[in-house]
NUMIMI-950784 format. One line per 10 residues: their letters; for each residue x, y, z of N, C-alpha, C. Coordinates in Angstrom, 1 decimal, padded with zeros to 4 digits, m for minus. Layout:
# NUMIMI-950784
A	X/Y/Z/X/Y/Z/X/Y/Z | ...
***
This chain:
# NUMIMI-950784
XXXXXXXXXX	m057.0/m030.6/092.6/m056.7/m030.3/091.2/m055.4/m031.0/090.8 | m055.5/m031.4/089.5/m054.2/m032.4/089.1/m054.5/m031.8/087.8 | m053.1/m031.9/086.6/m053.4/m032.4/085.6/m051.3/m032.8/085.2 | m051.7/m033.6/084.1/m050.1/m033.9/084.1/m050.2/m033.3/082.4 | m048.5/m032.6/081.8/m048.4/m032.2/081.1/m046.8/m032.2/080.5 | m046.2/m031.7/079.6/m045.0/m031.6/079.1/m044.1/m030.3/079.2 | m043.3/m030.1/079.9/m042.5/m028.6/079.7/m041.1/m028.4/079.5 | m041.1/m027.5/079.3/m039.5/m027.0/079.5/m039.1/m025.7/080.7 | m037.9/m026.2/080.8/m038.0/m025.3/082.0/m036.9/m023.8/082.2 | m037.8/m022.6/082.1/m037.5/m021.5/082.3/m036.6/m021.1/083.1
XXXXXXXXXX	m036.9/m021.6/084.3/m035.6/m021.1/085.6/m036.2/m021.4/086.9 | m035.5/m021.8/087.7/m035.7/m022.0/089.1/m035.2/m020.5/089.7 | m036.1/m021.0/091.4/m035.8/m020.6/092.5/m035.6/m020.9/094.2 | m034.8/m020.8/094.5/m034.4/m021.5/096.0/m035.8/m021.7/096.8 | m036.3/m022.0/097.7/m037.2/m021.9/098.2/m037.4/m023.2/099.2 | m036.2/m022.3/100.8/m036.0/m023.0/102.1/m035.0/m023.8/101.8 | m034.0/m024.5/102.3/m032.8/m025.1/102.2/m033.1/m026.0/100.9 | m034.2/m026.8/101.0/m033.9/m028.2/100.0/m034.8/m028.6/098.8 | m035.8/m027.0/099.0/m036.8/m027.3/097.5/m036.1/m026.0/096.9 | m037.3/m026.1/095.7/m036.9/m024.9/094.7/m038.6/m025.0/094.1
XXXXXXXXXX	m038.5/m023.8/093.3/m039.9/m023.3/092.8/m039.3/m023.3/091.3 | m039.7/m023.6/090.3/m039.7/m024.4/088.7/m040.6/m023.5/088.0 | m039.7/m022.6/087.2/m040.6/m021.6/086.4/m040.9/m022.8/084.9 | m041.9/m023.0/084.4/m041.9/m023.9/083.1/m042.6/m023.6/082.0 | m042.6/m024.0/081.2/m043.2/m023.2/079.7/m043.5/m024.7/079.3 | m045.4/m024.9/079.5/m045.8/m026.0/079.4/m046.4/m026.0/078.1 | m046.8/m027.3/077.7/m047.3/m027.3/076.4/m048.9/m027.0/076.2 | m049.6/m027.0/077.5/m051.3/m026.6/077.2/m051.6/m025.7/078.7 | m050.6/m025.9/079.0/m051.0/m024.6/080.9/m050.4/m023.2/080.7 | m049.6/m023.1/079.2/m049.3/m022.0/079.8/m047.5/m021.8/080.8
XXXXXXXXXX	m047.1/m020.8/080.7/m046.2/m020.4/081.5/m046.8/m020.6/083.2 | m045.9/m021.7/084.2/m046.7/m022.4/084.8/m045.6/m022.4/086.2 | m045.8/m022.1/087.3/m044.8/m022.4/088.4/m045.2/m023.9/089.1 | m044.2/m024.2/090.0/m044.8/m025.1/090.8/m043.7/m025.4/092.1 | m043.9/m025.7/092.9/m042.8/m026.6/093.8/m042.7/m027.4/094.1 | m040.9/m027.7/093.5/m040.8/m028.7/093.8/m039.7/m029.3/094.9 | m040.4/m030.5/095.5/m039.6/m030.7/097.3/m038.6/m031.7/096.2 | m037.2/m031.1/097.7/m035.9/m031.3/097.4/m035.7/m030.8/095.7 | m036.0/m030.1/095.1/m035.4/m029.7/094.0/m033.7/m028.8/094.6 | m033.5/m028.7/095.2/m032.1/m028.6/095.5/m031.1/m029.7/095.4
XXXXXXXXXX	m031.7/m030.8/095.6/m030.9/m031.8/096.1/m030.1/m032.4/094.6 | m028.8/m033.3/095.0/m028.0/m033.7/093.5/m028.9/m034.5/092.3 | m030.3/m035.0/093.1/m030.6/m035.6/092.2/m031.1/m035.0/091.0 | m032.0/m034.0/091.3/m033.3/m032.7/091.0/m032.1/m031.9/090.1 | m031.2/m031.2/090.5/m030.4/m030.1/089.8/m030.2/m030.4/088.4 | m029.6/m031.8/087.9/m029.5/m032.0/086.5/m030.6/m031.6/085.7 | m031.8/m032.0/086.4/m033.1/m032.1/085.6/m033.8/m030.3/085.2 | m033.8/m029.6/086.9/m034.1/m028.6/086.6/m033.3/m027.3/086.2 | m032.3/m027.6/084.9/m031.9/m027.0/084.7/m032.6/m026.0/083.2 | m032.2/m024.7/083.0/m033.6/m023.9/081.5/m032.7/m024.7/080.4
XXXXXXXXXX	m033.9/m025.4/079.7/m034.2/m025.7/078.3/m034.1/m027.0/078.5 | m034.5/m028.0/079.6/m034.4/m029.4/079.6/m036.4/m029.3/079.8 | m036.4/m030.6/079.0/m038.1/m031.1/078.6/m037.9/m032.3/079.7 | m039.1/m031.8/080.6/m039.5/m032.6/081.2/m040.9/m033.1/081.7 | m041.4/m034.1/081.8/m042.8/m034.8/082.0/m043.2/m034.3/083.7 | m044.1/m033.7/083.6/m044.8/m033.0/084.9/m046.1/m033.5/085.1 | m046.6/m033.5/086.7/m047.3/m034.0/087.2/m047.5/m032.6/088.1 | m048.7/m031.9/087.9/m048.7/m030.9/088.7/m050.3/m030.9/089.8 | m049.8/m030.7/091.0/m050.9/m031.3/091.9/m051.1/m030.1/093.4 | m052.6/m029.4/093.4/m053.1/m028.7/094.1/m054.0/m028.7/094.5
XXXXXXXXXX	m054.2/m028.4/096.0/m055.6/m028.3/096.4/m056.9/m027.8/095.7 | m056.1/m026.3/095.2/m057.6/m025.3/094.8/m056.6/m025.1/093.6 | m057.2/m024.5/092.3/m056.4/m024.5/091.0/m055.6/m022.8/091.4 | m056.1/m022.5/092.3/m055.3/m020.8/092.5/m054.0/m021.0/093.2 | m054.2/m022.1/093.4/m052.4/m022.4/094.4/m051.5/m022.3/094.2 | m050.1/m022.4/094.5/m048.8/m022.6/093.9/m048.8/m024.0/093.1 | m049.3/m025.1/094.1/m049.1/m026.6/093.9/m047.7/m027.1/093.5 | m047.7/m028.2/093.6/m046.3/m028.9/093.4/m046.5/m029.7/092.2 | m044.9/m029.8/091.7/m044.6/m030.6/090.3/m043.7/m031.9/091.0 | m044.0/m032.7/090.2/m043.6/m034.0/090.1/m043.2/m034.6/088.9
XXXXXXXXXX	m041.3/m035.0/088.3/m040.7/m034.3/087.4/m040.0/m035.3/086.9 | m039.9/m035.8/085.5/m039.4/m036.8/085.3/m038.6/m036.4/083.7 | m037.5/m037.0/083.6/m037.1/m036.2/082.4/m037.4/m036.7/080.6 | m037.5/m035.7/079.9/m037.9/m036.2/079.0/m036.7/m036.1/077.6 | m036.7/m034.7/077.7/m035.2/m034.2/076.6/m034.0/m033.4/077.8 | m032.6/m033.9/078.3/m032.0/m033.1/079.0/m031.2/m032.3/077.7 | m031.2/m031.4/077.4/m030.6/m030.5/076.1/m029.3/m029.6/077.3 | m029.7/m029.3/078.4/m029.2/m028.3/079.2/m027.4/m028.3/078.9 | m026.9/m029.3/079.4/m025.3/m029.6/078.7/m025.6/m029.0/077.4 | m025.8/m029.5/076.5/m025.4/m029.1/074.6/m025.5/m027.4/075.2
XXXXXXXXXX	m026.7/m026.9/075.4/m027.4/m025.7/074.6/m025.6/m024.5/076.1 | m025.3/m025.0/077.0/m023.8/m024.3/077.6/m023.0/m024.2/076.9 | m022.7/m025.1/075.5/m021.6/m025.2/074.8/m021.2/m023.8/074.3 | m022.4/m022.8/073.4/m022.0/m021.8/072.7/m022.8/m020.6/073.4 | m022.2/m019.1/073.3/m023.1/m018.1/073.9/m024.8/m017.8/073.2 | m024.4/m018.1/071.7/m025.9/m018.1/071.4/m026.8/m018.8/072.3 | m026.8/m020.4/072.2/m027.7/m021.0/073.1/m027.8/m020.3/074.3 | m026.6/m020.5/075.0/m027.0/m019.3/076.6/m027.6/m018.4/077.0 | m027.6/m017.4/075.5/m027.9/m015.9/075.7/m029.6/m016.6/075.4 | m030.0/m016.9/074.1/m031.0/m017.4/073.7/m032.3/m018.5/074.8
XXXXXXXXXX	m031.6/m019.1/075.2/m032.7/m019.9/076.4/m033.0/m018.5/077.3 | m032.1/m017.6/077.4/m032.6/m016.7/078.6/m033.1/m015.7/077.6 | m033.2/m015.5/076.6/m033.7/m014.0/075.9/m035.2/m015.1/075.7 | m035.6/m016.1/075.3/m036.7/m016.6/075.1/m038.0/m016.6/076.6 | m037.3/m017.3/077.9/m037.5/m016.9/078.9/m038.0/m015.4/079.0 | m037.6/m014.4/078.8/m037.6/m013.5/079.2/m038.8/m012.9/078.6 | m039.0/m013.5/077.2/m040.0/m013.1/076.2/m041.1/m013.3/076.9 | m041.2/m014.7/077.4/m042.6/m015.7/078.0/m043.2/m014.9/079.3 | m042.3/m014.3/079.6/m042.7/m013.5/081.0/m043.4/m012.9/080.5 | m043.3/m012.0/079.7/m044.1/m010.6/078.9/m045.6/m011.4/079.1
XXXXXXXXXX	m045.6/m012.7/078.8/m047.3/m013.1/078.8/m048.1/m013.1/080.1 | m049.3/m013.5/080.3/m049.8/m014.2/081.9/m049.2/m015.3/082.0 | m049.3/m015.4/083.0/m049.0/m016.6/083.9/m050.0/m017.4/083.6 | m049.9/m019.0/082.8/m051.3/m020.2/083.1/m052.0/m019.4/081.7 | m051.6/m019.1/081.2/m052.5/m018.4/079.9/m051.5/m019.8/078.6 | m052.2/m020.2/078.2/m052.0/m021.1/076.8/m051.2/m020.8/075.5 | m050.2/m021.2/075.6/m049.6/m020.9/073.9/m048.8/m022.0/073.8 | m049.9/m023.2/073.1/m048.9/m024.3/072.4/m048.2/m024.0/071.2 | m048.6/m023.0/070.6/m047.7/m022.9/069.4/m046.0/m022.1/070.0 | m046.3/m021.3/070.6/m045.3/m020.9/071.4/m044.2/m021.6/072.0
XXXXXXXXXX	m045.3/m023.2/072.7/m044.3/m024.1/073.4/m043.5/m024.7/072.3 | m044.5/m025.3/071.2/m043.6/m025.8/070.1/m042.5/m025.2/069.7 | m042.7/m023.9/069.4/m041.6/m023.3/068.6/m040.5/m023.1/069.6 | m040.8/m022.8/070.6/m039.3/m023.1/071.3/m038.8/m024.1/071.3 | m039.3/m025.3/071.1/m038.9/m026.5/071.3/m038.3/m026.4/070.0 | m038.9/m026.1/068.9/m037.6/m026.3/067.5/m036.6/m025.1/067.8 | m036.5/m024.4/068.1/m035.6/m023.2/068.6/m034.2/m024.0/069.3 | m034.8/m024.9/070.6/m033.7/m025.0/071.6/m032.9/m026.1/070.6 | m033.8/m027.1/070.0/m032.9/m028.1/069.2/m032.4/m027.5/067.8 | m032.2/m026.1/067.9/m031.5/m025.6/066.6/m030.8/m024.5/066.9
XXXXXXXXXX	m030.2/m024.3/068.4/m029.4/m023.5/069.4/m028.0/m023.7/068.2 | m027.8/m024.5/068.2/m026.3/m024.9/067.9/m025.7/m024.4/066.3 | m026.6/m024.1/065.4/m026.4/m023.6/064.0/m026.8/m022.0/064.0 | m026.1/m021.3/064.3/m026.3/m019.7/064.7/m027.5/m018.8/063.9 | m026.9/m019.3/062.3/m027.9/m018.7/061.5/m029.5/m019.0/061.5 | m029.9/m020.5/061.7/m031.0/m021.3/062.3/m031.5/m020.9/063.8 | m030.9/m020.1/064.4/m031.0/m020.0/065.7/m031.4/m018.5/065.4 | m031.2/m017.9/064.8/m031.3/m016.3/064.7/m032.7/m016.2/063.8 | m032.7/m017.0/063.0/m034.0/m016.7/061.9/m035.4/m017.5/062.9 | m035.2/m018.1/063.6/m035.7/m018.7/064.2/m036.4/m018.3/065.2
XXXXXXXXXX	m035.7/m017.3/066.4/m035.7/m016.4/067.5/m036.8/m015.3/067.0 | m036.0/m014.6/065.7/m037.0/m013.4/065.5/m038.2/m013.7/065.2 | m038.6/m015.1/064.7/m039.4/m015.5/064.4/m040.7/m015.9/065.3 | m039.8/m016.4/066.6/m040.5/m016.2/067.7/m040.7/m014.9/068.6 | m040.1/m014.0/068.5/m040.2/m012.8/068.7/m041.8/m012.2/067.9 | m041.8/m012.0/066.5/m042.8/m011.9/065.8/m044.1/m012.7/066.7 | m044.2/m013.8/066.8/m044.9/m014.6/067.4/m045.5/m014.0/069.2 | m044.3/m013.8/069.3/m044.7/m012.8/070.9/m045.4/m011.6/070.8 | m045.3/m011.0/069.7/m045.5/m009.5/069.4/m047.4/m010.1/068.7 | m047.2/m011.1/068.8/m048.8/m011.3/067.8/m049.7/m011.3/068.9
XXXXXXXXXX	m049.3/m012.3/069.7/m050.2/m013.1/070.9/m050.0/m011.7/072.0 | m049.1/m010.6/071.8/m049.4/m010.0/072.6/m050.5/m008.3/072.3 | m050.7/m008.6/071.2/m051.8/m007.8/070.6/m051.1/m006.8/069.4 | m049.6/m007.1/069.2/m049.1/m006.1/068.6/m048.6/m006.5/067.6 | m049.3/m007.3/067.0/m048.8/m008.0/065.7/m048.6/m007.2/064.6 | m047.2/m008.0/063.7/m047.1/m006.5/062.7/m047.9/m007.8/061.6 | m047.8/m006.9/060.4/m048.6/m007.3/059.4/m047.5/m007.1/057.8 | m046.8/m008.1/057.6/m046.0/m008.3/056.8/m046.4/m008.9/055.5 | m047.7/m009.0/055.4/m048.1/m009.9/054.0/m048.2/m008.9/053.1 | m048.5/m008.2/052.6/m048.8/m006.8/051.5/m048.7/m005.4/051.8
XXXXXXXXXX	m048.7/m004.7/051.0/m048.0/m003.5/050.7/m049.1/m002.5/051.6 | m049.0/m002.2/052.9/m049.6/m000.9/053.0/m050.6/000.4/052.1 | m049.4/000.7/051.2/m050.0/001.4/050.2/m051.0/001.3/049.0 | m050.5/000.0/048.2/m050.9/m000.5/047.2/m051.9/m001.8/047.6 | m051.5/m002.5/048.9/m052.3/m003.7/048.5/m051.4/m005.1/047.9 | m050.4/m004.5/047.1/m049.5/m005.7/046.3/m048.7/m006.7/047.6 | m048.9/m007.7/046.7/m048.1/m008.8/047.7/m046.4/m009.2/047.0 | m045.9/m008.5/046.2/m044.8/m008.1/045.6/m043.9/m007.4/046.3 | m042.6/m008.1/046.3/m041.5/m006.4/046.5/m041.5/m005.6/047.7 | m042.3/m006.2/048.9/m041.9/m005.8/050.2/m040.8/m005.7/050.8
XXXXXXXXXX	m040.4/m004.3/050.6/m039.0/m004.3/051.3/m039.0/m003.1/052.5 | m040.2/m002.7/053.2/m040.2/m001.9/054.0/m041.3/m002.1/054.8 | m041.2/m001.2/056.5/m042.3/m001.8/057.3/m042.7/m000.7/058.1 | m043.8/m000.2/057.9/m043.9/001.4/058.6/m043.4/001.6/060.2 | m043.0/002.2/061.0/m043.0/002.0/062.2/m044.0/002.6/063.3 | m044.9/003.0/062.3/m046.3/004.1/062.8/m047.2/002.9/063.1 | m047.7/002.0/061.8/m048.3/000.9/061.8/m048.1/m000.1/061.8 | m046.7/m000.8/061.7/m046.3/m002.0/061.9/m046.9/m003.0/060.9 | m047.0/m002.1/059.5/m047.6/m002.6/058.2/m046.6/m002.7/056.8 | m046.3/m003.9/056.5/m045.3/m003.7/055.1/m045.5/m002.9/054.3
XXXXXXXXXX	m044.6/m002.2/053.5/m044.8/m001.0/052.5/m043.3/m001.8/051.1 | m044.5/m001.6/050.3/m043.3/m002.1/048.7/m042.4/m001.3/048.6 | m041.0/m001.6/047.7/m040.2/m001.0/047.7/m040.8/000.7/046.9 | m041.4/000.3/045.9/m041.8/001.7/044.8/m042.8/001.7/045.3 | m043.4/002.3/046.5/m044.8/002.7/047.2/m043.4/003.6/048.4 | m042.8/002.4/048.8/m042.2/003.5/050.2/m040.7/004.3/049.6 | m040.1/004.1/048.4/m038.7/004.6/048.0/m038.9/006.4/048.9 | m039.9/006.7/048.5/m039.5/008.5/048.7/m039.3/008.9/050.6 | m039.8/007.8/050.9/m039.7/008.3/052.3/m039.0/006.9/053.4 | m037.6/006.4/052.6/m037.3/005.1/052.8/m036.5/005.5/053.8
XXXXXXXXXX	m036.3/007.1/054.2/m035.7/006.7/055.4/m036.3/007.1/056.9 | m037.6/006.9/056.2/m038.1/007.4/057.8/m038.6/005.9/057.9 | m038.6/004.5/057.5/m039.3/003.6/057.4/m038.1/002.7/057.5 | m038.5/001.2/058.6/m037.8/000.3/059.0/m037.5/m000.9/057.5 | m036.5/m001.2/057.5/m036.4/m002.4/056.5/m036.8/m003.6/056.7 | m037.4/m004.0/055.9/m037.9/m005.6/056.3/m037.0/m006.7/055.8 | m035.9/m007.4/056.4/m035.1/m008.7/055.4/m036.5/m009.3/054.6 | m035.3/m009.8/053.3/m036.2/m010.2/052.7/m036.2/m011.8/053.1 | m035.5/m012.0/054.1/m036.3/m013.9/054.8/m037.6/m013.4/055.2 | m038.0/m012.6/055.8/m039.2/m012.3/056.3/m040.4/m012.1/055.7
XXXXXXXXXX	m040.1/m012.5/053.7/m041.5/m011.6/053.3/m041.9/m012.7/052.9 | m043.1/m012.9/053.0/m044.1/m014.0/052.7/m043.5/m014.9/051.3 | m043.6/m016.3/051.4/m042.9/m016.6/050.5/m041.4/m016.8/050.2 | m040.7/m016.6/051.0/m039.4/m016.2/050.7/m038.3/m017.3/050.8 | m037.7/m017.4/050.0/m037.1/m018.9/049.7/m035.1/m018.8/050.6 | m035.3/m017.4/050.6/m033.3/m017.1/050.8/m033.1/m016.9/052.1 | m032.1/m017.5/052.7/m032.0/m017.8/054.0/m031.1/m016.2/054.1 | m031.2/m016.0/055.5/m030.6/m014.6/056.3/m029.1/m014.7/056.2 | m028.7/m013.4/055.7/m026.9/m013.2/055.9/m026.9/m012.3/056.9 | m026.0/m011.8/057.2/m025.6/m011.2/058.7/m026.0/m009.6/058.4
XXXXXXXXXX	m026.3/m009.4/057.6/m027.0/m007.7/057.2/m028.3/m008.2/057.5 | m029.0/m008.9/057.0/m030.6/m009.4/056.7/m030.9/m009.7/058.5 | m030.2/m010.5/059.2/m030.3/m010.7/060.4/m030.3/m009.6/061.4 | m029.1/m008.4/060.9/m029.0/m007.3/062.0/m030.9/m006.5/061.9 | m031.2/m006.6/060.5/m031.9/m005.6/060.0/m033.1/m006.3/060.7 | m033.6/m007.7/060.9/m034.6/m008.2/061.2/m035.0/m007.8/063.1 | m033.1/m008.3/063.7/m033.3/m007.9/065.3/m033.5/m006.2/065.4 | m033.2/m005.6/064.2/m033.5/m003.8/064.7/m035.0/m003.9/064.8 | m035.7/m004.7/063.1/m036.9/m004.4/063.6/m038.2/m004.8/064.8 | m037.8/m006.1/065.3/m038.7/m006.6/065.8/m038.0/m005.2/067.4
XXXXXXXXXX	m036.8/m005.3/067.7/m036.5/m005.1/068.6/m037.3/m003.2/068.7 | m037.8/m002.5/067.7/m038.2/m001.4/067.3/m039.6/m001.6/067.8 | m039.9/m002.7/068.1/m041.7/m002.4/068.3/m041.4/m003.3/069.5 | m040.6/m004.0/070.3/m040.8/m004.2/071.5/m040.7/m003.2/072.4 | m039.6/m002.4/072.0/m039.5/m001.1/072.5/m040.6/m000.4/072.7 | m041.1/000.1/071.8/m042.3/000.9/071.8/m043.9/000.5/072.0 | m044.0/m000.8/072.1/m045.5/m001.5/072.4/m044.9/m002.0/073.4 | m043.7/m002.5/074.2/m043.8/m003.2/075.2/m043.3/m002.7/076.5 | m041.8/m002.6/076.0/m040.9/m002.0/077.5/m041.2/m001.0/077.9 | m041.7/000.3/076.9/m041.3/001.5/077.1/m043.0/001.7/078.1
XXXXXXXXXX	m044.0/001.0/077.5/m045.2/001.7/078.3/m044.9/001.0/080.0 | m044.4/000.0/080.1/m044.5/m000.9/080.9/m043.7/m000.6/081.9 | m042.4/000.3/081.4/m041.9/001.1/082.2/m040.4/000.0/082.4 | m039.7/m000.6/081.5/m039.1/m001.8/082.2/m037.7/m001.7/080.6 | m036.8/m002.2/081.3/m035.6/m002.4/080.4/m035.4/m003.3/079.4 | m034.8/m003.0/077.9/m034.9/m004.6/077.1/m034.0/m005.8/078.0 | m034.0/m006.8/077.6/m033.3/m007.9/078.7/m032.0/m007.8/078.3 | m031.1/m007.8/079.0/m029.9/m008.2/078.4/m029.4/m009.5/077.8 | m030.3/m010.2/078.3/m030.0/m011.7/077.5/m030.5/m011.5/076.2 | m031.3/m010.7/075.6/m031.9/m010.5/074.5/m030.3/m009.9/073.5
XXXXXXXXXX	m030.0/m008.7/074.1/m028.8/m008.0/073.4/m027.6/m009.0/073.2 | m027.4/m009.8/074.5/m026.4/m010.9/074.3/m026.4/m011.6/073.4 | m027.9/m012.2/072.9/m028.0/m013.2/072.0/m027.7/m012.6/070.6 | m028.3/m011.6/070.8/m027.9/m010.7/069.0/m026.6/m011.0/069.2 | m025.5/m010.1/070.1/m024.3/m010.0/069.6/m023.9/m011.5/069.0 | m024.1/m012.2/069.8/m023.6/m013.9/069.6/m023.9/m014.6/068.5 | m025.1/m014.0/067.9/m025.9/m014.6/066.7/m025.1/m014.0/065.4 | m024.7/m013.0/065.8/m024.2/m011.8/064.6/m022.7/m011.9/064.4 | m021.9/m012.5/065.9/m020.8/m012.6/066.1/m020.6/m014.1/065.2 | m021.6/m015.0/065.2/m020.9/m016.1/065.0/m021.4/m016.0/063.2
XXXXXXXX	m022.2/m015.5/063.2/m022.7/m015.3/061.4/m021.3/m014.7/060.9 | m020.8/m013.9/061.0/m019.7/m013.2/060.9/m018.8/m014.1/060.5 | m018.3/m014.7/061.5/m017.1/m015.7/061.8/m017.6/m016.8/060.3 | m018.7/m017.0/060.7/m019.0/m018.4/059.5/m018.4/m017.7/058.2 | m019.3/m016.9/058.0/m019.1/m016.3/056.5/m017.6/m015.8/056.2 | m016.7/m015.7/057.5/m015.0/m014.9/057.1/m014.7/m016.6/056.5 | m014.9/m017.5/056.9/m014.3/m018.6/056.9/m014.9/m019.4/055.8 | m016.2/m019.3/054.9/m016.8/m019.7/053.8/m015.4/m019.6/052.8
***
């Protein structure tokens, strides 16, 4: 078995003095292991470092194997995305997301959007609108998609400013006002259509909600903790929104 493909790379692991095993988030395999010999060594370490794109050659006896990669670089981002905690926190809260899937299960739209993700690490508010976005996107592919286009109640595609947490279904403002506080807010970047970029209220309101249904469709049945890289990245996302706007 062979096939050669494009990835980014998740995280390594030691494996015997002078290899290492290469978690990668490929563009048509899927979240994808492989090993690779002397990945320890000075030359291998720059390359396999999370969130560098690199050109893979992955090669196995039987397709159920570990098999080995063979790794050539394509985008090293890894230096830039060290510079600020968002990127940091962010390459590992995305990571962490990709686990939630199978292993060798396909999501190129997934690979893409991280790939505009990691090259937009560096603009906080772009990085934050971006994240949740792919969050949303994990919550689809993982059967728990919420449904943000129209109104719950009415049907209207108008004025969504709320999101049941029962059903994970938008509700309009004058459909949900009487019971607006038993119901999650939806920023209004997130309603279909929506032209106004996220301020640092709009952003906290968007990580409460997505983070409200990982909770409860994901960690909680699963029996497992939110990541801390995930909480990192809010702070850092929210921390630096903050800072921008003191300084506007």
């Amino acid at each position: 078995m062979e096939w050669q493909d494009e990835g980014i790379v998740l995280g390594i692991r030691q494996h015997g003095e002078n290899n290492a095993i290469a978690e990668m988030m490929t563009r048509s395999h899927g979240r994808h292991l492989g090993l690779v010999r002397g990945g320890r060594s000075r030359r291998m370490q720059p390359l396999l470092q999370p969130g560098n794109s690199l050109s893979l050659n992955w090669r196995a006896r039987l397709d159920e194997h570990l098999g080995t990669y063979r790794l050539e670089p394509v985008e090293l981002r890894a230096a830039r995305l060290m510079e600020t905690a968002t990127a940091i926190y962010g390459v590992q809260a995305m990571a962490s997301l990709l686990r939630l899937l199978p292993e060798r299960d396909p999501h190129p739209k997934l690979y893409q959007a991280m790939h505009v993700i990691l090259d937009n690490m560096h603009e906080p508010v772009d990085a934050g609108e971006l994240y949740v976005r792919f969050e949303l996107a994990i919550l689809d592919d993982l059967g728990f998609g919420l449904d943000l286009t129209r109104c719950a109640a009415t049907g209207s595609l108008e004025d969504l400013a709320f999101v049941s947490p029962k059903t994970g279904r938008a509700v309009g403002r004058q459909a949900g006002q009487p019971w607006a506080d038993r119901l999650l807010v939806l920023p209004e970047f997130l309603s279909p259509g929506a032209r106004l970029a996220a301020d640092r209220d709009s952003m906290e309101q968007a990580f409460r909600l997505t983070g409200y249904f990982f909770e409860r469709h994901v960690y909680e049945p699963r029996g497992i903790a939110m990541p801390d890289a995930r909480s990192g990245f809010v702070h850092a996302a929210l921390k630096a929104m903050t800072h921008t706007h003191a300084t506007d």
